[in-house]
VEXMI-507696 format. One record per residue (C-alpha): residue in three letters; x, y, z. Coordinates in steps of 0.25 Angstrom, whole numbers, plus 2048, in hexadecimal, padded with zeros to 3 digits. Layout:
BEGIN
ALAXYZ;...
***
This chain:
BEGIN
UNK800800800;UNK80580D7FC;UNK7FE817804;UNK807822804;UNK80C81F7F7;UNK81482C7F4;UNK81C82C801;UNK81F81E803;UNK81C80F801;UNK81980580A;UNK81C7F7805;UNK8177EC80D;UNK81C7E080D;UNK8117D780B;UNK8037DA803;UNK7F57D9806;UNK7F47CD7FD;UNK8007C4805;UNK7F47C7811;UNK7EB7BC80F;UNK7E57BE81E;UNK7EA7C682A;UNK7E47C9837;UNK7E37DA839;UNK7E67E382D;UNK7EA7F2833;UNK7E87FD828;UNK7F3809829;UNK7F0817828;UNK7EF81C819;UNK7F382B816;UNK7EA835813;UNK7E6830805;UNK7DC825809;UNK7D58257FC;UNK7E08227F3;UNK7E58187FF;UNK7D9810800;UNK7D68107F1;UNK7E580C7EE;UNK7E47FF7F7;UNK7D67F87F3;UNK7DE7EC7F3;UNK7E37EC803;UNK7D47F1806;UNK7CE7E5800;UNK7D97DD809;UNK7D57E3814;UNK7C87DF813;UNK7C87D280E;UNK7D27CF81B;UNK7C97D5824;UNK7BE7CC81F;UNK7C67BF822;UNK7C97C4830;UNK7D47CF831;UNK7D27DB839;UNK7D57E9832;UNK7DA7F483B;UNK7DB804832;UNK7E480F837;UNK7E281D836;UNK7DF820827;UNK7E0811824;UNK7D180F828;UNK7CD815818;UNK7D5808814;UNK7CC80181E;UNK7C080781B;UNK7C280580B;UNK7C07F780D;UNK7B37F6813;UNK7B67F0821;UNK7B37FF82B;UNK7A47FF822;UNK79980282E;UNK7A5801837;UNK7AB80B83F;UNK7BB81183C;UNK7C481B840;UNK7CF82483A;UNK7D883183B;UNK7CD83A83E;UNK7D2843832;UNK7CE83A827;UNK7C083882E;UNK7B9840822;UNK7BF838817;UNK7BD82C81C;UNK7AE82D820;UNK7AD832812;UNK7B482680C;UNK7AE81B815;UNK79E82181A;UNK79B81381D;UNK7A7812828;UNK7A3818836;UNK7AF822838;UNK7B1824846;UNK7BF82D846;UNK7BD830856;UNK7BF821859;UNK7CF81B859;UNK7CC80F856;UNK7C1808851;UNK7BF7F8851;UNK7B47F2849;UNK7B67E284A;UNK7C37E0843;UNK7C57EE83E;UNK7CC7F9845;UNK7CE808841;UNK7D5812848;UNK7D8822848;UNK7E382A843;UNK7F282A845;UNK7F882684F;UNK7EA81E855;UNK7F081384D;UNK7F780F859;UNK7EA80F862;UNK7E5804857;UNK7F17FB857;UNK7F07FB867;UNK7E27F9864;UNK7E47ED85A;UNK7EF7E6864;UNK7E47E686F;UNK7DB7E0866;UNK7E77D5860;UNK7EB7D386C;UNK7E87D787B;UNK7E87E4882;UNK7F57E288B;UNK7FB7E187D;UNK7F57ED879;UNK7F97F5887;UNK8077F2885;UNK8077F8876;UNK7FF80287B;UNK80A805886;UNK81880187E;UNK81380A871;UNK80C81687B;UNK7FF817874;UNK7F181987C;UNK7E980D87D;UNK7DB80D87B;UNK7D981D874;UNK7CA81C86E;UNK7CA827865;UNK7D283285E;UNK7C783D860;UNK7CF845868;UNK7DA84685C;UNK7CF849851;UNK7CF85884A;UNK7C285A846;UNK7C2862837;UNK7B4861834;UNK7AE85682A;UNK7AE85F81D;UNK7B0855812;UNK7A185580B;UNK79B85F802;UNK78E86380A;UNK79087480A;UNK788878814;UNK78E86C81E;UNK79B87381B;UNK79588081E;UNK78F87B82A;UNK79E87482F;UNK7A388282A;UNK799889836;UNK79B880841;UNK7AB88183F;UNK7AB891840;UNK7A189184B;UNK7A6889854;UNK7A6892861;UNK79689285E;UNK78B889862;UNK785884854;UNK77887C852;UNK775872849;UNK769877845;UNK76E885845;UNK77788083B;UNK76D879832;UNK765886831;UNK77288D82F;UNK772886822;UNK76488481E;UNK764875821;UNK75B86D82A;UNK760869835;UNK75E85B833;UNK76485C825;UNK76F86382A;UNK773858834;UNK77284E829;UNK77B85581F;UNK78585882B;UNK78684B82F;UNK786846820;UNK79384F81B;UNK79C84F829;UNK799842832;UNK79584B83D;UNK78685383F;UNK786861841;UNK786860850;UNK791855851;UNK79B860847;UNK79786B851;UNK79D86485C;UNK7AA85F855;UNK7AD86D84F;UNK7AC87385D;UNK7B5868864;UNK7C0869859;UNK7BE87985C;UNK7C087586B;UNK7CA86B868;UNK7D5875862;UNK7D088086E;UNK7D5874877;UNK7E287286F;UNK7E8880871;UNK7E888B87B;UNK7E388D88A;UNK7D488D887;UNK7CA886892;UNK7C287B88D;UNK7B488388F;UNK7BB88E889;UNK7BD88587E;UNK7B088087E;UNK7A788E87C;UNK7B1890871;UNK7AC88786A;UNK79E88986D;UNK79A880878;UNK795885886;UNK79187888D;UNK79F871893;UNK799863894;UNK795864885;UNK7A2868880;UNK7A985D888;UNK79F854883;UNK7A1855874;UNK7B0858876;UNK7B184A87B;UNK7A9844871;UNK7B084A866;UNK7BF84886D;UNK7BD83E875;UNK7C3848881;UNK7BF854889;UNK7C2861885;UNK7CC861892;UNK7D485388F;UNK7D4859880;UNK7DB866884;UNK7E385E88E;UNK7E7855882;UNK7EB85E876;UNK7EC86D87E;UNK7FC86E881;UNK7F887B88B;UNK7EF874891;UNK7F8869896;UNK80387389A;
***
């Protein structure tokens, strides 16, 4: 496979077909160009699949999980990736349950994992599974990774989900992202662009992955999120900046976006703040 085919070669040194039967198949990260990837290997994604179908377990990393995806096997399953890539991918594979806030994902045989580095956390993962958890512990320990991380929320930059042609969504994205220190209403919205509010919901939902309400909140955590990173500001200062009043709410959805609280993700990326 020649992924990266204008910086270097990778030459194996067996092929697929000297593979008659094997027991876990692990599927690298490709590079950015996952189109020309996948369509370049039809042959290695027909292996994987007909290996899978006698019995072998297929595990994607990072970008790898378009490779995996091509081949029919995540279909009405869930599956992760980097976080950036999350647009393309759902775009490529709407029949795939895309779930970039998880690490890991395992669906009976066929794991996925996040971005970068979080290939580490599936290896772990993966020697659990082959083997036991003292195993794993010790790998865990020698190797200095975390055991057991459940998610990569905390690490995702939210950018908006702009890759459709519905105008008066992008105008509606467009609104929400310069008002962020107001408090914006769905159906204040809709009326703001003469659509019902049921028929904006649908075409919301439809064009980003996210309903109006839902891309209300992750625009004002993202806000939240680079207040945190930077500077002395308090948490409730940074809370009514970015338009909420109630300090139980804002907690609430900061955790469900981030997986953290606004303290432990200031604690975490707000060098001031440790000092």
């Amino acid at each position: 496979m020649d992924f990266y085919d204008e910086l270097f070669t990778v030459k194996p040194q067996t092929d697929i077909y000297s593979v008659p039967e094997t027991d876990l198949i692990i599927i690298p990260s490709l590079n950015h160009n996952y189109q020309k990837a996948v369509k370049g290997n039809q042959e290695l994604v027909d292996w994987i699949a007909r290996q899978h179908n006698q019995g072998a377990e297929v595990a994607s990393i990072c970008t790898g999980a378009f490779l995996l995806a091509s081949s029919g096997l995540l279909d009405g399953k869930s599956c992760s990736t980097h976080w950036s890539v999350a647009e393309s991918f759902r775009d490529m594979f709407p029949e795939v349950d895309l779930q970039t806030d998880k690490l890991i994902t395992d669906e009976h045989g066929i794991y996925t994992n996040g971005g970068a580095y979080s290939f580490l956390n599936l290896i772990i993962y993966l020697i659990e599974k082959y083997y036991d958890r003292q195993t794993a512990i010790l790998c865990s320990k020698v190797f200095q990774i975390e055991m057991d991380r459940q998610n990569q929320s905390a690490f995702i930059i939210f950018k908006g989900q702009k890759m459709h042609e519905d105008k008066i969504v992008k105008e509606a994205q467009s609104y929400i992202e310069r008002n962020v220190q107001e408090k914006i209403s769905v159906k204040q919205l809709a009326s703001r662009f003469a659509v019902s509010r049921r028929q904006f919901d649908r075409r919301f939902a439809k064009a980003t992955g996210n309903t109006p309400f839902e891309y209300v909140q992750r625009v004002k955590v993202e806000a939240a999120k680079k207040q945190l990173e930077v500077g002395r500001k308090t948490v409730t200062e940074t809370m009514y900046e970015v338009g909420y009043s109630d300090a139980s709410a804002f907690r609430r959805v900061f955790k469900e976006i981030t997986s953290l609280s606004p303290v432990e993700y200031k604690s975490r990326y707000n060098k001031e703040a440790v000092l």
